[in-house]
N, C-alpha and C positions, 0 to 999 in steps of 0.2 A: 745283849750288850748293855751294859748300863754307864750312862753317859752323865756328869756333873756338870748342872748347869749354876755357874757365875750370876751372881746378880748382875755384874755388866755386862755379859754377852745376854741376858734375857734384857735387860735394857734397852742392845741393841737391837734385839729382834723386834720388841715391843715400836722401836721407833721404826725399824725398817715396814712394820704391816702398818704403822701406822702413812707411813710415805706409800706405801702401794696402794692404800684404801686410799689417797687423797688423787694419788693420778686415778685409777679405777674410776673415782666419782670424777676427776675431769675430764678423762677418753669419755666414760659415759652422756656428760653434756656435751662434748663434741660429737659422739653420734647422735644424740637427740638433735642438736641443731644442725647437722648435715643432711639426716632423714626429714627435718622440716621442710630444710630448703630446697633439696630432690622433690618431695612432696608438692611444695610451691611452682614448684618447676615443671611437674608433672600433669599438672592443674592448669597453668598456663598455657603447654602446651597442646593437652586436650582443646582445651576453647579455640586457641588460634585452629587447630584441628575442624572441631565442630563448624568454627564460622568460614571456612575455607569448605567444608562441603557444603555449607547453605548457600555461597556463593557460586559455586560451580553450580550448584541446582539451578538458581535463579538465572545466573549465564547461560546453562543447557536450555531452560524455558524461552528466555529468548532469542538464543540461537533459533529453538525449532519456531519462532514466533515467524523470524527473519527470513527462516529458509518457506517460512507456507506465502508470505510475504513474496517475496523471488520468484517463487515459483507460478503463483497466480499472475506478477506484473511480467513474467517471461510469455506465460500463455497469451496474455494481451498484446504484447508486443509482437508475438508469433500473428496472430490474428489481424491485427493492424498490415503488419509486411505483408501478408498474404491481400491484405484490400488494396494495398498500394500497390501492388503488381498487378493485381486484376482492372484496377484503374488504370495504372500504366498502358498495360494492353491495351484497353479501351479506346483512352488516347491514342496511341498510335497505329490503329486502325482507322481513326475517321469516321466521321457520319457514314451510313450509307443510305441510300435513296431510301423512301417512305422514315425514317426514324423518326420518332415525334419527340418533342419535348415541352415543355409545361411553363408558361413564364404564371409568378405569381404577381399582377399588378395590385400593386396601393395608391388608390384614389387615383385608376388611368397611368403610374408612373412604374417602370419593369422595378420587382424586389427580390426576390430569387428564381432561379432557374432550376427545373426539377427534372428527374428522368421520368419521373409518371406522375398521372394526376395524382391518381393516389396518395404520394408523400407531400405533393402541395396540398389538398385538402387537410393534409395532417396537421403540416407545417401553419395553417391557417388557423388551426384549433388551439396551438400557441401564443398565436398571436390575439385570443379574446373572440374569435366567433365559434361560434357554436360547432362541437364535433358534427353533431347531427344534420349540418345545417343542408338545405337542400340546393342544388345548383342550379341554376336553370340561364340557358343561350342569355346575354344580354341584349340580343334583337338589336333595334336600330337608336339604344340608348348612348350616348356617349361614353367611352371608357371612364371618367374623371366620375360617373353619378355613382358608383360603386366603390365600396369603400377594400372589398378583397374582389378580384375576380380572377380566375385562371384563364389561358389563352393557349391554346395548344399551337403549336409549332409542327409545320413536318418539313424534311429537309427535301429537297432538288436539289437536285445534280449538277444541272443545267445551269443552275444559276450560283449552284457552290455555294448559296445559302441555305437558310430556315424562311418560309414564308407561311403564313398564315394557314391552321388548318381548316378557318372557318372564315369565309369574308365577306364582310357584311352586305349585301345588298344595295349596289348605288340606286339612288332615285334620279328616276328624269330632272330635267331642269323645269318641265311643265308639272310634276306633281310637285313637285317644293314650291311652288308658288301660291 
């Protein structure tokens, strides 16, 4: 087929490629800056991403911080309730006959009250004398010349109180003379 081309229809052809090459190059900068912006977008959203699991990380770290936290101040509190009921009991049981108990005097005056010597001696080592220190009866010295001394206690029945486990020695009226 052989076709005659007009110089005006190649005219228009000529301007028509030329109107397609001019949108061509401007769809092409509309996909370049739509792929930038996707791109920028892409980018953004990674980071928010990234920093949203470094956050969850750091949340998870302290969660499990919180929960070893819990769990140790549950155990103490388990521990605590378990004393306070054995306490309780104690209490409402009462003294019973021979029980001893421990006053700790400072300089002759009562400062605490101990179930055994033992944790007053301890309790004394707190207070600046010596762990080591040795004990020995205060005999017929006044309570006031001693600056810690322990006093045992045992209770009676009879009298519904605590009375001295150790009592000193009265002296005649003729030897104090």
């Amino acid at each position: 087929m052989i076709r005659i081309v007009t110089r005006a229809r190649l005219a228009r052809l000529q301007d028509a490629a030329r109107t397609a090459a001019e949108q061509a190059w401007r769809t092409g900068l509309a996909v370049n800056a739509a792929h930038g912006q996707h791109v920028r977008e892409l980018l953004a959203v990674t980071d928010r991403a990234e920093r949203a699991e470094a956050a969850a990380a750091e949340v998870g770290a302290l969660l499990s911080h919180a929960v070893e936290e819990l769990s140790g101040a549950q155990q103490e509190l388990l521990l605590k309730d378990i004393e306070i009921r054995r306490l309780r009991e104690e209490l409402s049981r009462g003294p019973r006959e021979g029980e001893k108990l421990t006053v700790l005097l400072h300089y002759g005056e009562p400062h605490t009250v101990y179930a055994s010597r033992e944790d007053a001696y301890a309790d004394t080592a707190t207070h600046g004398a010596p762990p080591d220190a040795v004990w020995v009866p205060s005999g017929e010295h006044p309570p006031s010349a001693f600056k810690w001394r322990c006093e045992a206690f045992i209770y009676n029945a009879a009298s519904n109180g605590f009375r001295r486990a150790y009592v000193p020695s009265v002296k005649s009226t003729e030897e104090a003379a």
